[in-house]
C-alpha positions in Angstrom: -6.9 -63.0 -17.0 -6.9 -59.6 -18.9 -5.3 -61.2 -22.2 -7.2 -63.9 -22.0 -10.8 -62.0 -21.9 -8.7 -59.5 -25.0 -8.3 -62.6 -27.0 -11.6 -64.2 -26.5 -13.1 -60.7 -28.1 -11.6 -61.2 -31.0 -12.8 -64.3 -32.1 -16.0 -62.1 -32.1 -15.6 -59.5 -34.5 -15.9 -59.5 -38.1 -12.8 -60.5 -40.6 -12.4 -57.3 -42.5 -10.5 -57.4 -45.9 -7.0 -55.8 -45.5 -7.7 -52.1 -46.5 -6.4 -51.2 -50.1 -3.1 -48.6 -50.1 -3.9 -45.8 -53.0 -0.9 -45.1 -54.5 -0.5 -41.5 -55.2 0.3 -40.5 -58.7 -0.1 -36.6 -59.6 -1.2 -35.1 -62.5 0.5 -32.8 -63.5 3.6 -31.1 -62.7 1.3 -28.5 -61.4 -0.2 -31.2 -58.6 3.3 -32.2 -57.4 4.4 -28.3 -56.8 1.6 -27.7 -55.7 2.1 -30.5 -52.7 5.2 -29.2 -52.4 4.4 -25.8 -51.5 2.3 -26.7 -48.9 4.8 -28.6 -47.2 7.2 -25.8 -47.4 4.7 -23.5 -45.9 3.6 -26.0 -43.4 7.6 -26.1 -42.1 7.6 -22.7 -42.3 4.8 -22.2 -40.2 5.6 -24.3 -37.5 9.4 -23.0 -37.8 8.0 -19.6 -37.0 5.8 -21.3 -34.7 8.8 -22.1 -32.8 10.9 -19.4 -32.8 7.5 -17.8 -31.6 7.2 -19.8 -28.5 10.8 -20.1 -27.4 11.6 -16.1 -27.7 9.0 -16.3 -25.2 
């Protein structure tokens, strides 16, 4: 009964277009470091983070 009343609600709602990927092209050099540092200090941050939680 449950999939039946799901699948009657989509015959309802509005055909969207299939959303559009950007592909991400940097810059510069600068851009892609840049990206790249932040990872890096993301990691590092949740590394410490971790070491953080568990010496607790």
């Amino acid at each position: 009964m449950f999939m039946n009343s799901v699948i009657d609600l989509t015959a309802y709602l509005p055909e969207q277009p299939a959303p559009r990927r950007r592909k991400r092209k940097f810059g510069s050099i600068a851009a892609a470091v840049e990206t790249v540092v932040t990872l890096l200090m993301g990691i590092g941050f949740l590394l410490a983070l971790t070491a953080f939680l568990l010496a607790l």
